[in-house]
Steps between C-alpha positions, in 0.01 A plus 500: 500500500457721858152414495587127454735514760280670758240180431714230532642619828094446658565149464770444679388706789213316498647171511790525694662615818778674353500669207881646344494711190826540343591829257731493214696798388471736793221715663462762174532240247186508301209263442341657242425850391340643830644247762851425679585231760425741743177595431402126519689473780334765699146383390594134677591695803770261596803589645837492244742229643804687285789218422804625296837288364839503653648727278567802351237804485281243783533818768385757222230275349360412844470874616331618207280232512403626887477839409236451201294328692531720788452812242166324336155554572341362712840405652584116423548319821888324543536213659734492814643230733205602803239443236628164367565381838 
């Protein structure tokens, strides 16, 4: 599945201006035996833009989203408004 994933994403970098990959389930939620969101996110190298819901647990979910990709290696780049802008 990883290995499909990391394929289909040459593609669309190839073909378009912008490319947006969107993860399901959070940064440690696996893709197969080996692989979590965040090892496929590191290998694309680009920056998380982190969105959370208006509601309960949103502050907690958010910061332990920041601080595993902060605490990963090689460190997973976050998105901020300066880079966006």
């Amino acid at each position: 599945m990883a290995a499909l994933l990391r394929s289909g994403l040459e593609y669309w970098t190839a073909t378009s201006e912008l490319a947006l990959v969107e993860g399901a389930g959070g940064l440690l939620s696996p893709l197969g035996d080996e692989d979590y969101n965040i090892d496929l996110a590191a290998e694309f190298g680009f920056p998380l833009v982190i969105v959370a819901a208006n509601e309960l647990g949103a502050v907690n979910a958010t910061l332990q989203t920041v601080l595993t990709a902060r605490a990963w290696a090689p460190p997973v780049p976050i998105a901020t408004t300066s880079s966006i802008s």
